[in-house]
KEKE-3310 file (N, C-alpha, C; in steps of 0.2 Angstrom, whole numbers, plus 5000, padded with zeros to 4 digits):
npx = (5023:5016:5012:5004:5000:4992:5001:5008:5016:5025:5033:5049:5044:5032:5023:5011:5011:5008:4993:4987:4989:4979:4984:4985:4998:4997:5008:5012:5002:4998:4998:4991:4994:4985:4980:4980:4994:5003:4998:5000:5007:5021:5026:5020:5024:5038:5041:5039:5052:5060:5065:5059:5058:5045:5034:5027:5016:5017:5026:5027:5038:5037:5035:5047:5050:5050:5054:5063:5074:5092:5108:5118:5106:5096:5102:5100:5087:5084:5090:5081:5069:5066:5069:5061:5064:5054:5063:5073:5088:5100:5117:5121:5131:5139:5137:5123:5123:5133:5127:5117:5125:5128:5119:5126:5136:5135:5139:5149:5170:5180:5189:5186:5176:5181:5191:5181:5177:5167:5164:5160:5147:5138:5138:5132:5118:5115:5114:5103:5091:5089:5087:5074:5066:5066:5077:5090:5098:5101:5114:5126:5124:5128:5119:5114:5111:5098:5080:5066:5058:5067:5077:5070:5067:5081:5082:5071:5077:5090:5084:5078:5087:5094:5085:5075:5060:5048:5043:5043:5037:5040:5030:5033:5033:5030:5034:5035:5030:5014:5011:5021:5024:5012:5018:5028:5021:5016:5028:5031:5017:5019:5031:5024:5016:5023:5032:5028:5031:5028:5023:5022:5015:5015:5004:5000:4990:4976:4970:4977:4981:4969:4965:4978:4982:4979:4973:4967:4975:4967:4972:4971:4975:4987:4977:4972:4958:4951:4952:4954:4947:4952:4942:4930:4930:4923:4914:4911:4922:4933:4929:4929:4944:4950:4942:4932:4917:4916:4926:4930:4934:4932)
npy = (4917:4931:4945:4957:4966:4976:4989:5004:5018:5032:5045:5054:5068:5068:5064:5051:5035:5024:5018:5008:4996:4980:4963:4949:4940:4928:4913:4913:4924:4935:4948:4967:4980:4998:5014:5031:5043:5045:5039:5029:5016:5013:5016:5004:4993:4993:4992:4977:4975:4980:4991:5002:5006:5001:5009:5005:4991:4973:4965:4952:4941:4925:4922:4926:4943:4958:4970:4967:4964:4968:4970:4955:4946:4953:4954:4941:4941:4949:4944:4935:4940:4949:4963:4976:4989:5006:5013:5005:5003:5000:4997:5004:5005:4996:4977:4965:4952:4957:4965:4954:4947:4953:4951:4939:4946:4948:4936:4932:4929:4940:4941:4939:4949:4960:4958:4958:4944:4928:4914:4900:4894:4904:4912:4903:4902:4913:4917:4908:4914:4925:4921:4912:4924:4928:4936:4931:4929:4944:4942:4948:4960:4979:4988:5002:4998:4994:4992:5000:4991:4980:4982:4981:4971:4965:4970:4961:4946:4949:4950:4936:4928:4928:4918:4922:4919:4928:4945:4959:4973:4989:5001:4995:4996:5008:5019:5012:5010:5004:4995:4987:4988:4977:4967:4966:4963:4950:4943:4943:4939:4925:4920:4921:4911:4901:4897:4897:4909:4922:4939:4956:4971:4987:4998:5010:5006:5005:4997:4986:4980:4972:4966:4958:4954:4943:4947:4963:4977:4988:5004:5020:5036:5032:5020:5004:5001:4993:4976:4961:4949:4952:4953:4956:4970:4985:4999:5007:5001:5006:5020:5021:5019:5028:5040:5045:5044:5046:5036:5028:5014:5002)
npz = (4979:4983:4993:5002:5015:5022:5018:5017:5010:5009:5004:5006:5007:5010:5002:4997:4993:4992:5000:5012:5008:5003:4996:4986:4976:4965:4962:4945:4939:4927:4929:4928:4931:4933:4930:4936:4929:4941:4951:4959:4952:4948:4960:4969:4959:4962:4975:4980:4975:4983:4978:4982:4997:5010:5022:5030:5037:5030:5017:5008:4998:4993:5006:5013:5022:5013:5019:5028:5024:5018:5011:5006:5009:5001:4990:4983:4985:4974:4962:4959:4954:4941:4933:4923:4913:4904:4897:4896:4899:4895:4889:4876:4865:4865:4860:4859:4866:4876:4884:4887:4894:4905:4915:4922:4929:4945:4948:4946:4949:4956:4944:4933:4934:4932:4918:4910:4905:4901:4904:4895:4897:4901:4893:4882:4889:4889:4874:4873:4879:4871:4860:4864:4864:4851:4847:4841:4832:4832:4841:4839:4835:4836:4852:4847:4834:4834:4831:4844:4849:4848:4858:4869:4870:4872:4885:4889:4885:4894:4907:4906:4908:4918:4925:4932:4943:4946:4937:4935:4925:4920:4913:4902:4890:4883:4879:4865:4847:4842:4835:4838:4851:4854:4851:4859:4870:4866:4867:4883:4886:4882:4889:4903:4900:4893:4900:4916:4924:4936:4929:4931:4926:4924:4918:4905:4894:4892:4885:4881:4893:4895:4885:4886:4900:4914:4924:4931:4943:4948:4953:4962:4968:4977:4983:4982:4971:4960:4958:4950:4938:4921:4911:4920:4919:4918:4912:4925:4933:4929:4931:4944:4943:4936:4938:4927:4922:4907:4903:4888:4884:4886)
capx = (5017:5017:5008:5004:4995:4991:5005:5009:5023:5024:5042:5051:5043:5026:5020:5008:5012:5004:4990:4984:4986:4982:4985:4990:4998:4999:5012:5013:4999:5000:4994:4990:4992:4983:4979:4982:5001:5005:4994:5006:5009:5027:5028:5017:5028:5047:5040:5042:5060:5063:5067:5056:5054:5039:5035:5024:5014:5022:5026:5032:5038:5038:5037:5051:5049:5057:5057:5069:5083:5098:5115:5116:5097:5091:5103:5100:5082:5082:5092:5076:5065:5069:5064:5061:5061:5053:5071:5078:5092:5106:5122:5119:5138:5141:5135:5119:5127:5138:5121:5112:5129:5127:5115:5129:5142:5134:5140:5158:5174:5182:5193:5180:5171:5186:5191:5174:5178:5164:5161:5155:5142:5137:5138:5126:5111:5113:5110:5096:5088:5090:5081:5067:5063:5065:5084:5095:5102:5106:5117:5134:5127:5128:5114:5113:5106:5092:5077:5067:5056:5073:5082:5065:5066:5087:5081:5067:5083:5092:5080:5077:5097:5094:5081:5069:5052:5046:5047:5041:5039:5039:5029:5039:5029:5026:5038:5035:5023:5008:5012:5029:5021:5008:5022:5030:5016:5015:5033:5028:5011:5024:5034:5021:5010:5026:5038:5027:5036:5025:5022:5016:5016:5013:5005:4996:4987:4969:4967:4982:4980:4962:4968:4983:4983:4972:4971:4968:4975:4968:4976:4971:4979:4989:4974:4968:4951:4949:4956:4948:4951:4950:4934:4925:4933:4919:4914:4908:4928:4936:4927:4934:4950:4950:4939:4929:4913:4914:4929:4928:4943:4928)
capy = (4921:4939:4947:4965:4967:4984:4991:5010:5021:5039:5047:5060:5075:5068:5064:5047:5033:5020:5017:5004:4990:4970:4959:4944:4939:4920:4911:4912:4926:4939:4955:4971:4988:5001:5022:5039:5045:5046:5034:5023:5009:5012:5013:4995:4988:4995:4991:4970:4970:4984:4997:5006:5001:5001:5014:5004:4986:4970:4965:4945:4937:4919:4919:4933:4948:4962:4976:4968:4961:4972:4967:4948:4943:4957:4954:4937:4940:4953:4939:4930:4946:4952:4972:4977:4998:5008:5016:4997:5001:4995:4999:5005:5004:4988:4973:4963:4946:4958:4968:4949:4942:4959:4946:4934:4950:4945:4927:4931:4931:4946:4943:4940:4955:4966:4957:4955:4936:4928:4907:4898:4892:4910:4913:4900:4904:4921:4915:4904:4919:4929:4915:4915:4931:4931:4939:4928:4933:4950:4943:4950:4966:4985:4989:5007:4998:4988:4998:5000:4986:4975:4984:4979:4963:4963:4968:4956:4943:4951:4947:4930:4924:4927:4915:4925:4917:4935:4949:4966:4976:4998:5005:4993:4996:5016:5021:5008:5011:5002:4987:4986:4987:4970:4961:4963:4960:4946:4942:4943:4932:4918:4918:4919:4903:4895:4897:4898:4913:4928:4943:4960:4975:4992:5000:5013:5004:4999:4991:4981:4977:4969:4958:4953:4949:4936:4952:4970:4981:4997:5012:5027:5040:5025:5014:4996:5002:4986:4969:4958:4947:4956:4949:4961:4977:4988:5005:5007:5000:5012:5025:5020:5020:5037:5047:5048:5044:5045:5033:5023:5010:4997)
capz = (4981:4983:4999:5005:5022:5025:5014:5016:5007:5010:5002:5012:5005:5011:4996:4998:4988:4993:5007:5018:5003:5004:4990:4985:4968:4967:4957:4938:4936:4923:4931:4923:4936:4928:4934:4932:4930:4949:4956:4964:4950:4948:4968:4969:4957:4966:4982:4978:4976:4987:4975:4984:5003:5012:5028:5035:5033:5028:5010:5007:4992:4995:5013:5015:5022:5009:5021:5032:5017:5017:5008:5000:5006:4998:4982:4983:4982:4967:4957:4956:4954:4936:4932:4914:4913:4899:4897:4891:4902:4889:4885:4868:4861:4865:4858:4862:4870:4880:4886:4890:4900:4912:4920:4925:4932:4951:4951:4943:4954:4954:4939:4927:4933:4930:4912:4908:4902:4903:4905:4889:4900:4901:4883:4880:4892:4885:4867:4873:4882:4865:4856:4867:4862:4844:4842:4843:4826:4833:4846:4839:4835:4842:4851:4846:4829:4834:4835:4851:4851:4847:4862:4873:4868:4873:4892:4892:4885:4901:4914:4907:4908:4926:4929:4936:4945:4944:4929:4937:4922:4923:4908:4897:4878:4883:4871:4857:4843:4842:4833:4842:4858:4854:4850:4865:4874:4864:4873:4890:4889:4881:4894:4908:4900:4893:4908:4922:4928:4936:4929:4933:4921:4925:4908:4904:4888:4895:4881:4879:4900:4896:4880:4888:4904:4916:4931:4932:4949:4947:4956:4962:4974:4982:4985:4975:4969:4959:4959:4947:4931:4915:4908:4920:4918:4912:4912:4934:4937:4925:4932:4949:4944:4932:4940:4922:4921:4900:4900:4885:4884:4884)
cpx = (5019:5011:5011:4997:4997:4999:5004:5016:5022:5032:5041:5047:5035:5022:5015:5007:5009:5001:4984:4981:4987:4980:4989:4990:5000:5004:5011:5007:5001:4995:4995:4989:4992:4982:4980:4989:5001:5002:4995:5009:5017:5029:5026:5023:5035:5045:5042:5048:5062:5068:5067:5053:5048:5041:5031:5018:5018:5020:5029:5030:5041:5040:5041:5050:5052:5057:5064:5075:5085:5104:5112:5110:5096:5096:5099:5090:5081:5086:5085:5070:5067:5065:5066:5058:5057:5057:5076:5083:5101:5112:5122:5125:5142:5136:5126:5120:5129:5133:5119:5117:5130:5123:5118:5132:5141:5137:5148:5162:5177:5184:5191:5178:5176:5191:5186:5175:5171:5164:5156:5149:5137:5134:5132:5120:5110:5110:5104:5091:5086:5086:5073:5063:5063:5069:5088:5098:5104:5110:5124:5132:5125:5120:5112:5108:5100:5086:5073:5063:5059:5077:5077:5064:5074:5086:5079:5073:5087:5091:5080:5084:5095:5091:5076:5062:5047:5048:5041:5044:5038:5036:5032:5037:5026:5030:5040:5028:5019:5008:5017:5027:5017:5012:5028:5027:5015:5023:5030:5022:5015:5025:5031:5018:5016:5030:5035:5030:5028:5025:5019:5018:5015:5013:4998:4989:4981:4970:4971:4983:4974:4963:4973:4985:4977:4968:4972:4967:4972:4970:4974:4972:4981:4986:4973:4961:4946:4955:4950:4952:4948:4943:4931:4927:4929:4919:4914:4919:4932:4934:4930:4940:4952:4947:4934:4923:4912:4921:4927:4933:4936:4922)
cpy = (4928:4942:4954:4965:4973:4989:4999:5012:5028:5042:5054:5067:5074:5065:5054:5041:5029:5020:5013:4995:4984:4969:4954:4943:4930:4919:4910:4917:4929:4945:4963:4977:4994:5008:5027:5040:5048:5044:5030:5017:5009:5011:5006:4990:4987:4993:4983:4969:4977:4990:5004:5006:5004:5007:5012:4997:4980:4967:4957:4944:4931:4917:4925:4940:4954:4967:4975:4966:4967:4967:4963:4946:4947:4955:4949:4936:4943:4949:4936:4933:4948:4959:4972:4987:4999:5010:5009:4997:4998:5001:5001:5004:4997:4981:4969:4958:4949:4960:4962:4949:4948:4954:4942:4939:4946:4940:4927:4932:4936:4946:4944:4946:4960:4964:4958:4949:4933:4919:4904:4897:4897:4912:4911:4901:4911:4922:4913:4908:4922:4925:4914:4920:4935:4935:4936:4931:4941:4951:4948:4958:4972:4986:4992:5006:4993:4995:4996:4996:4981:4977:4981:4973:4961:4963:4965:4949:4944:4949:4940:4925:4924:4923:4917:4918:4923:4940:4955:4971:4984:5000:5003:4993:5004:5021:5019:5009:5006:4994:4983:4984:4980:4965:4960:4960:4955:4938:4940:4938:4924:4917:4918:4911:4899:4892:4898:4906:4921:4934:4949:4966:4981:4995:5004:5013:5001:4994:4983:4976:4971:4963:4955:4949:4946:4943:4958:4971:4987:5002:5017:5031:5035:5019:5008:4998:4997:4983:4965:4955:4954:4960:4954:4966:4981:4996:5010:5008:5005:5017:5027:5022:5025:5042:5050:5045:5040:5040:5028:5019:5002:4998)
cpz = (4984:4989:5002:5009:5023:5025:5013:5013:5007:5010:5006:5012:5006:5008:4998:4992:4986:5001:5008:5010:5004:4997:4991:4979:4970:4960:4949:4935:4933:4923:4930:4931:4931:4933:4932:4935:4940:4955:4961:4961:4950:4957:4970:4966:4961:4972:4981:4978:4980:4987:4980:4993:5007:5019:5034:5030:5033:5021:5010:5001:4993:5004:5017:5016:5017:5015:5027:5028:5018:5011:5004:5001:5000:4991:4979:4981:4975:4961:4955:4956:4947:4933:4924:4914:4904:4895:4892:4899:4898:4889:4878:4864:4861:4861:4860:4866:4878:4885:4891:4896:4907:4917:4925:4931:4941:4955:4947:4950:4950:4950:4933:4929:4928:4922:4909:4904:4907:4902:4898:4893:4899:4895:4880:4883:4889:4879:4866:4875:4876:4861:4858:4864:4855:4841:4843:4836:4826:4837:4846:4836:4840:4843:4850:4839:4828:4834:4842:4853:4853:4855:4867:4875:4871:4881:4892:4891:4892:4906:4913:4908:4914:4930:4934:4937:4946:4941:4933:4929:4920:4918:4901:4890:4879:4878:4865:4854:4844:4841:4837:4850:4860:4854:4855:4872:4872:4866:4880:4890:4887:4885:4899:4905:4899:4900:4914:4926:4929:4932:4929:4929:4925:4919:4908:4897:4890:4890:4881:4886:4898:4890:4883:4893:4910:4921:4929:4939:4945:4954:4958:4968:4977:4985:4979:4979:4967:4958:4956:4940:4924:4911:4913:4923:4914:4914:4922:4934:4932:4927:4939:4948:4942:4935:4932:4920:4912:4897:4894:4880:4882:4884)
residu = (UNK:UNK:UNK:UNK:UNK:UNK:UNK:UNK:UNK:UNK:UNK:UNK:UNK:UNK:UNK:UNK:UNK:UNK:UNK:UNK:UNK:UNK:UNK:UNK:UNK:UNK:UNK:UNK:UNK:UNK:UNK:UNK:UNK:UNK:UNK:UNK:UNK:UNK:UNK:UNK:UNK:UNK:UNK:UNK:UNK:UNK:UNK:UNK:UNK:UNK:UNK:UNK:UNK:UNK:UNK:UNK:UNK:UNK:UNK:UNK:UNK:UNK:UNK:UNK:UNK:UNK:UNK:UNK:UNK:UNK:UNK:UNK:UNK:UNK:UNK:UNK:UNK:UNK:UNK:UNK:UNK:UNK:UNK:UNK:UNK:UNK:UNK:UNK:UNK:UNK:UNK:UNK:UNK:UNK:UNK:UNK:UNK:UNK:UNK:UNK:UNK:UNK:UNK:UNK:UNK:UNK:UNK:UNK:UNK:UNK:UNK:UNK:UNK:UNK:UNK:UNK:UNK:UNK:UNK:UNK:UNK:UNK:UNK:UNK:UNK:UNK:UNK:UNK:UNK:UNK:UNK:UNK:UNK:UNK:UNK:UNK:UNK:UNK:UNK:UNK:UNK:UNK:UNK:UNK:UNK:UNK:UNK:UNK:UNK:UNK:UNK:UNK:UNK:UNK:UNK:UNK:UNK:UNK:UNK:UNK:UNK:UNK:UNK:UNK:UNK:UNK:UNK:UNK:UNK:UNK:UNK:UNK:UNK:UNK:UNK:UNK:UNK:UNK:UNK:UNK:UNK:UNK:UNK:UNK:UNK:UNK:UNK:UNK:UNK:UNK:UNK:UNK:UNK:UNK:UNK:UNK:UNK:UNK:UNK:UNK:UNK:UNK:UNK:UNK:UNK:UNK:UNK:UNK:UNK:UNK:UNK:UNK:UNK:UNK:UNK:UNK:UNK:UNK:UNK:UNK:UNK:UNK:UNK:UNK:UNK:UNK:UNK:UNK:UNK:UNK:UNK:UNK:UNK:UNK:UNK:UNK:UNK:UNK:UNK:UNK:UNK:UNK:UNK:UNK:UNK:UNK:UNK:UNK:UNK:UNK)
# end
């Protein structure tokens, strides 16, 4: 469980990123943050694993405070936190396999890190991971030739080798076309219904928020506007969070 009791964030140059936010996410939701470009949803999201840490409030993810982890708590938390960028993130010249097993580097001894030999053991949850998500058949090749829905799908692969209980993901279908974009969406609600595992989105797709997942946070200037399931998402609560009256997303 996820919890923000009167949750502010304000980065050095003043700027306001979040203010005065509570919330709780319960375990295995699939929650949808939505808004205008610099509303605060990528700060809402980075704030959870402490990308982004808080300035005041307190934040817990199962009990745990994040703003007091440092060092191994806080890695140790973000092992079980898995982030998904819009970017991918990939090494593109190397393989896809090689890409997933960057998951395990953490838990290597030193020598492995610095051969990069990795544990069959390893080898095979990476496979399985790639399976999961529908490339397993492109585990042996480069990434540079996937294309970007396939490269999105070799993150989402990434964070699942790690065993996440939460998948924070940043705008992650804003640079796939249309189709490309469903069927990662179409990723994402798998593994929340089949694997129990949390997920939170930040996405600027009303549309794609409202089919896909069970909750919409709406956003605006740093505050939660709405908080609500999907289903009744209408014109009033868009207006709320846009500032548009003539929004027409539903």
């Amino acid at each position: 469980m996820i919890i923000f009791k009167d949750v502010t964030k304000i980065y050095p140059n003043g700027t306001v990123g979040l203010k005065d936010v509570d919330l709780t996410i319960s375990d295995g939701e699939f929650v949808a943050i939505i808004g205008l470009s610099g509303a605060g949803k990528s700060t809402l999201i980075r704030a959870i694993n402490r990308m982004h840490p808080i300035t005041s409030g307190v934040l817990t993810v199962d009990g745990t405070d994040v703003n007091k982890l440092s060092g191994k708590a806080l890695r140790k938390l973000r092992r079980k936190i898995g982030m998904i960028f819009q970017s991918f993130n990939l090494v593109t010249r190397t393989s896809v396999i090689r890409n997933v097993l960057t998951a395990f580097v953490p838990d290597l001894p030193l020598w492995r890190r610095i051969l990069g030999i990795f544990p069959r053991s390893d080898k095979l949850k990476a496979l399985e991971a790639l399976d999961k998500v529908g490339i397993l058949e492109k585990a042996y090749i480069r990434v540079d030739q996937l294309s970007g829905g396939q490269q999105q799908r070799v993150a989402l692969a990434r964070t699942l080798a790690q065993n996440p209980s939460i998948i924070l993901a940043d705008e992650p279908v804003a640079a796939l076309d249309p189709v490309t974009a469903k069927a990662v969406m179409d990723d994402f609600r798998n593994i929340n219904k089949n694997m129990g595992i949390t997920v939170i989105i930040n996405i600027h797709h009303v549309e794609l928020a409202l089919e896909y997942c069970d909750r919409v946070i709406g956003v605006r200037a740093g505050q939660v506007v709405f908080d609500g399931p999907s289903s009744a998402v209408d014109k009033k609560a868009l207006a709320a969070i846009y500032g548009d009256e003539s929004y027409e997303a539903v």
